[in-house]
N, C-alpha and C positions, 0 to 999 in steps of 0.2 A: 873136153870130156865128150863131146858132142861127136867127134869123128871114129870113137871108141865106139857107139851103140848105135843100134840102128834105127831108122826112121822114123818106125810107129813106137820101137821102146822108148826114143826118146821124148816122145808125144804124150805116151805112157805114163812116160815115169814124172814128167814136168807137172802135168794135171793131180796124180794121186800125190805128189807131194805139198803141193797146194793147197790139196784140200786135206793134206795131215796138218798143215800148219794153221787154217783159217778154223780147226775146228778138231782142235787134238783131244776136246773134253768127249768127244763123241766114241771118239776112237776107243778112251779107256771106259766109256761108261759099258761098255760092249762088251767089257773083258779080251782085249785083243793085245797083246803084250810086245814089247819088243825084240826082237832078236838076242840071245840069248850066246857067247860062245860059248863050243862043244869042245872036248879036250880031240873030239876024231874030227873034229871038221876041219880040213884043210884049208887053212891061208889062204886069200886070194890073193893072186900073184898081179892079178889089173884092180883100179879101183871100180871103175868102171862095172864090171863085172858082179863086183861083191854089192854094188847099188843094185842092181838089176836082181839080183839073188834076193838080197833082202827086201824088195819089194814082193817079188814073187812070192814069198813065202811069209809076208805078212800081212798082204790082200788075197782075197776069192778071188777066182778064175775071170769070172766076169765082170767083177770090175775094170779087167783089164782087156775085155773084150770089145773091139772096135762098136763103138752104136751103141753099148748097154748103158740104158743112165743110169744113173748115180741115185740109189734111195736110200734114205736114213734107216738105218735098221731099227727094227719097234720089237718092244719087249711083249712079248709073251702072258696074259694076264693070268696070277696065281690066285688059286684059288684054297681057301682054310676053309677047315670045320666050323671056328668060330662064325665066320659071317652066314652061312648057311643053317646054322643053329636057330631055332625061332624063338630061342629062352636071351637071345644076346644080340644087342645093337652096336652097328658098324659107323661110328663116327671118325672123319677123318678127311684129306686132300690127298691128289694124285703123290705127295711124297710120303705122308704118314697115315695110319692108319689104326685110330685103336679101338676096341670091341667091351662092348660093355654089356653088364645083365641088361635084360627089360624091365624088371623094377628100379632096381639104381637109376635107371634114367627116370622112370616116373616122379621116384624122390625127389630126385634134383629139378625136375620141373617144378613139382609143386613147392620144394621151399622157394628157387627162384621167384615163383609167381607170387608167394605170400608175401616175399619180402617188399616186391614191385607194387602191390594191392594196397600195403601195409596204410602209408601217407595218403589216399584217395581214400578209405572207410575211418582213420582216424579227422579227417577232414570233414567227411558224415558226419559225425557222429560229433564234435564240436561247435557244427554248423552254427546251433542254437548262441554256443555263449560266442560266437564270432560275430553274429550277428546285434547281440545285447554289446557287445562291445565297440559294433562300429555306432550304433546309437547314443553309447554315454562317451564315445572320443571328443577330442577338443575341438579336433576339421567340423566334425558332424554340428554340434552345439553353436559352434562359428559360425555354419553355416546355416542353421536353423535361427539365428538372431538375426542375417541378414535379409532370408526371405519371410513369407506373410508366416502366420503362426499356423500349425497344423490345426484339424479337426479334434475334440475330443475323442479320447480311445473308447468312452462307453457312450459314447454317441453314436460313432463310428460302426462298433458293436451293435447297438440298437438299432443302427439305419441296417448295416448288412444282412440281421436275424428276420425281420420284417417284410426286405423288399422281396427275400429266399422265400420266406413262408407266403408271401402272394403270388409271387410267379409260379408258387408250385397250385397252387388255389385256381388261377387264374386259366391253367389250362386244362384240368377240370372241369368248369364254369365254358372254357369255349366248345370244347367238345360235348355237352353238354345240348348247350345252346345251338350246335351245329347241329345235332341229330335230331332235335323235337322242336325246333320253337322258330323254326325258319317259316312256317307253312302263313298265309296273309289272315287267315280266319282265327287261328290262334293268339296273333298279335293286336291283332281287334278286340279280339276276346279281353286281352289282357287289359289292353290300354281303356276297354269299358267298364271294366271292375275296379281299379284304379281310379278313376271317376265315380262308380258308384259307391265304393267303401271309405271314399276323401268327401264326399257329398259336394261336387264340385261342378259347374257348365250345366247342362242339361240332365246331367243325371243326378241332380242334388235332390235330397230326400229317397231317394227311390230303393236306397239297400233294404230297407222293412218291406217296401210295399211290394219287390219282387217276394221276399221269404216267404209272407203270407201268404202272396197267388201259389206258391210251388207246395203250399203246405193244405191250401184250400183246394186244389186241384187234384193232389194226392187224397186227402181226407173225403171226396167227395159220396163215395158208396156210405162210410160211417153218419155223415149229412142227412144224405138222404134218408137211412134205418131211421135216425132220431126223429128226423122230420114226420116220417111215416108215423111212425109210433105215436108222438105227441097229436097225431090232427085224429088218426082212428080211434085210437083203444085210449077214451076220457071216463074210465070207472075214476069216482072216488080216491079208490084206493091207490088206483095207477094215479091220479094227480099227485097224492103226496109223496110219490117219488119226483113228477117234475117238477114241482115247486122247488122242492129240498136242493136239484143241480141247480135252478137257477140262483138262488139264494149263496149257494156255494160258487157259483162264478164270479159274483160280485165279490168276495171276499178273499181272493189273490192267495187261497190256500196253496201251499205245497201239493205237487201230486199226489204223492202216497196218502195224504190223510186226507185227500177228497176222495181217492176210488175208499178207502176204510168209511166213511159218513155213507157214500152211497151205497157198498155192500152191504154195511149194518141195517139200512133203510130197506131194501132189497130184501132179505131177510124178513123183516119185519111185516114188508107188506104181501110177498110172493105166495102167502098162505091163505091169504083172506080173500083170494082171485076165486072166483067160482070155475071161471070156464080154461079147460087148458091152452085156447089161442093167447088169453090172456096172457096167463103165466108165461106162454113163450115169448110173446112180443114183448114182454117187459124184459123179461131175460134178453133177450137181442141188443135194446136199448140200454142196459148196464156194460152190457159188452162192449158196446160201441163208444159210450162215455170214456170207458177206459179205455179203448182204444187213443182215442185224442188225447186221453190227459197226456198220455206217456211223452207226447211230442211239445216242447216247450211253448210254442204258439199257438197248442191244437183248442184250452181251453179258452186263451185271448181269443180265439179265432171263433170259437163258437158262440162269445157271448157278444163279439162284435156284430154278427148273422144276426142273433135274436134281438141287438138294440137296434138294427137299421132296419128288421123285420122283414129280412131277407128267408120270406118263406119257400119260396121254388125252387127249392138247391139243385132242378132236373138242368135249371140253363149254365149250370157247372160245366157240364157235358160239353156246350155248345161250345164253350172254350177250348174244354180237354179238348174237343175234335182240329180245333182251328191250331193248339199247340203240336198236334200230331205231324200237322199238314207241314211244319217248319223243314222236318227232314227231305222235303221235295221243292225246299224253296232256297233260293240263290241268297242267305244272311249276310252277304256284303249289301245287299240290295236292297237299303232302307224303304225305299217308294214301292216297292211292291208287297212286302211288310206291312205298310198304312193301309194298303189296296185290302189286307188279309181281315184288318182289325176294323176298318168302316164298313166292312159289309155285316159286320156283330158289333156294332158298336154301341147297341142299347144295354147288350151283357155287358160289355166291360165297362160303361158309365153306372151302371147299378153295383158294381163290384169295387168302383174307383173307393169309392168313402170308409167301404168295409175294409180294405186292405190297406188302407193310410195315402191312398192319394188324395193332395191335396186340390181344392177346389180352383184352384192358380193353374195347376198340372193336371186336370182332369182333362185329358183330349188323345183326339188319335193318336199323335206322336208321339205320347210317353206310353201309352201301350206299345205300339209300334217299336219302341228301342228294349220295353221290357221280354217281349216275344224275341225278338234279335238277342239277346241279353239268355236266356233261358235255351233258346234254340241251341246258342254256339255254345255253351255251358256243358248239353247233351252230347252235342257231337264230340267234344275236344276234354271231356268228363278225365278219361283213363290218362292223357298229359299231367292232369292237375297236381298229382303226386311227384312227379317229375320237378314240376315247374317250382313245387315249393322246397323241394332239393334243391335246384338249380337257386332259389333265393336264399336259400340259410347259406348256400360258400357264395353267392354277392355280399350278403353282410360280413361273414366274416374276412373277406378279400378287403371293405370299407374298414373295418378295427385296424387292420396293418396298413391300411394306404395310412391312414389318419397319423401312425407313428411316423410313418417316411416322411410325409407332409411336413409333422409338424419336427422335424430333425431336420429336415432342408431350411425349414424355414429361420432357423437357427444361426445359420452361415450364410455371406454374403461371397459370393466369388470374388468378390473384389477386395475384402480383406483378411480372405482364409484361403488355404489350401487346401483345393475338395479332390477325396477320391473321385476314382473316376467314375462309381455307380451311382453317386450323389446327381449325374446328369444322365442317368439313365433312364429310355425311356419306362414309363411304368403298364407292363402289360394288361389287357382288358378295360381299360379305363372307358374304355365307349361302352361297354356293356355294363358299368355300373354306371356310366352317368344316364343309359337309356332306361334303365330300371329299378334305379335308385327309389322311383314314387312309389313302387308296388311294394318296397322291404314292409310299409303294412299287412300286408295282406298274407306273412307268416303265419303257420298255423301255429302254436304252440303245445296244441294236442291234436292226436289223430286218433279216431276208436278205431278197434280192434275188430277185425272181421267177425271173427272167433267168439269173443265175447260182448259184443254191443246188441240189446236185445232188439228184435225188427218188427215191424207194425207193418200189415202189411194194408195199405189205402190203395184201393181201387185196382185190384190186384198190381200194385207197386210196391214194394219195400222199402220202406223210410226207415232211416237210424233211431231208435229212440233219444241218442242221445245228440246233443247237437253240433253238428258236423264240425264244426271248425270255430274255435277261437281268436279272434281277431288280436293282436296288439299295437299298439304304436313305436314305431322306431322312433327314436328322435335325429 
């Protein structure tokens, strides 16, 4: 065949038929057909010839062109209305290709995805009895005989509700604590009232004998009127008004129906004054009775003055003045406190018997701590409302330790199985065991700005009613 055609067509024709045979699927994917006979087309008379022909006219030019390589012919990419539609989605691979609405697709999402969701919300929502059921299984029960026995469930319950309601208390009470009661003067303060309201160490006895100086020191202008009054203006008739108080102090009347004896008394004798100094200095001195009575100490306090015949009530002052002096003095600093109270210490030894100290505790030092006691009182005054917050949630932080406590104590680790908050630590526990002595020192009533009526001693204002109620914790 070879000596029939020539050089390059045989180079030609060997390569394109080669690659008609390696890859004939290519050929017809192209639409490229076979030769075809024509009733004009004449016969080839060489066969040779009629190869070379049908090559020629069933390849491009250039593939038959010396150098041109060979490239896979690529189709055309068509394009439809449908996929360019924004109402219609094009799902499909390089051979297929089909078009769908964009709702239809959202459809079949969302049932696909309900039905996939379906087992994983019915599993929610079972959870409970799945859970009740791995508890009564026969493994579970097997398995609960071989290990310790659990905790009771309303123990369990009662330790959890308990130890929640003090950690929530608990940090309250620190922040609390953080913000006011850090300061060294305050904690003094506390830890000396504590002492003196437990009557315990050095400050036993002394919760009356400070009231009375704070009430005697207050009262002291009403003192002095009465004092006045009784040593000047001794008509007759002004006597039987001072007779009639003093008779009436001995006998531990109610206030109200002492100032009513003495008004009526007043009264009765205010007419029979000749001169008007009279009348007024009597009127002053009724005034000033009532003034004291209103204060629950004020009429103990004044018949204690007239039994120990404590007539100079000016050396009040000399105190009031040395109390003044506290807010320029260092109250951590007990020795120079004594320094304050021995250089007056004739007043406060004449003051010691009237106010309840006793003859054991008559000495510098326990004025000395009372002044300290009164000073830091003044200064750290506006805390005090705080601080008795800050002890109603210590107490009640103590009612829920007390249940945890006593539900721990219940179970031994060694023969139960404990949650795991059963060994939890329990927070603020330093702060109740630091403060635990003072839960006395709760008020249980506080008067009302608004309505507590004021007295006012030495231009000071005292409560009439009395400040704070003491009770005992146990």
């Amino acid at each position: 065949m070879s000596e029939h055609l020539p050089k390059l067509s045989l180079i030609k024709g060997v390569g394109i038929s080669v690659s008609s045979v390696v890859i004939p699927s290519v050929s017809r994917s192209q639409g490229i057909t076979p030769p075809e006979k024509t009733n004009n087309s004449p016969l080839l008379a060489n066969p040779a010839d009629k190869i070379n022909k049908s090559i020629e006219k069933n390849y491009p030019s250039e593939l038959l062109e010396e150098g041109a390589p060979a490239s896979a012919p690529t189709a055309k990419p068509t394009s439809t209305n449908a996929i360019s539609n924004p109402n219609t989605t094009a799902i499909g691979s390089s051979n297929y290709t089909f078009v769908l609405s964009t709702p239809a697709t959202i459809a079949i999402i969302v049932i696909v995805g309900g039905i996939a969701l379906f087992p994983v919300v019915h599993l929610l929502l079972n959870s409970k009895k799945i859970i009740e059921f791995s508890r009564n299984s026969f493994l579970t029960k097997l398995f609960d005989r071989i290990q310790k026995p659990k905790v009771l469930e309303s123990d369990e319950f009662l330790h959890q509700r308990n130890f929640e309601q003090l950690t929530s208390i608990a940090k309250k009470a620190e922040s609390l604590h953080a913000e006011k009661f850090g300061n060294n003067e305050f904690t003094t303060l506390i830890k000396i009232e504590s002492c003196i309201h437990r009557s315990i160490d050095e400050y036993a006895g002394l919760n009356d004998s400070v009231a009375m100086l704070e009430v005697a020191i207050g009262a002291q202008n009403s003192f002095l009127t009465i004092d006045g009054s009784e040593s000047r203006h001794c008509s007759s008739n002004q006597q039987e008004l001072y007779k009639l108080v003093n008779t009436l102090l001995t006998q531990d009347l109610d206030a109200g129906e002492f100032r009513q004896q003495v008004d009526r008394k007043l009264a009765e004798v205010l007419p029979l004054l000749k001169t008007e100094e009279g009348k007024i200095a009597l009127q002053a001195y009724a005034t000033e009775i009532g003034k004291i009575s209103k204060h629950p100490l004020g009429l103990k306090l004044l018949l204690l003055f007239k039994r120990y015949q404590f007539d100079d009530f000016s050396t009040l002052r000399s105190v009031t003045n040395t109390i003044n002096q506290l807010g320029n003095e260092d109250l951590l600093n007990l020795d120079a406190l004594l320094l304050l109270v021995m250089v007056k210490y004739d007043v406060f030894e004449k003051l010691g018997p009237i106010i309840g100290v006793s003859d054991e505790h008559n000495r510098p030092e326990t004025y000395a701590k009372m002044l300290q006691y009164m000073g830091l009182k003044a200064q750290h005054g506006a805390s005090y409302g705080k601080f008795n917050e800050f002890l109603v949630l210590i107490k009640k932080w103590g009612i829920h330790y007390k249940t945890v406590v006593n539900v721990r104590e219940k179970y031994d680790a060694k023969e139960y199985r404990l949650p795991k908050n059963f060994n939890a630590t329990t927070p603020a526990i330093e702060l109740y065991q630091k403060y635990k002595d003072n839960l006395p020192l709760i008020t249980t009533t506080i008067p009302k700005q608004s309505t507590a009526t004021k007295v006012d001693f030495n231009n000071q204002v005292w409560d009439t009613e009395q400040k704070e109620v003491l009770v005992g914790i146990k």
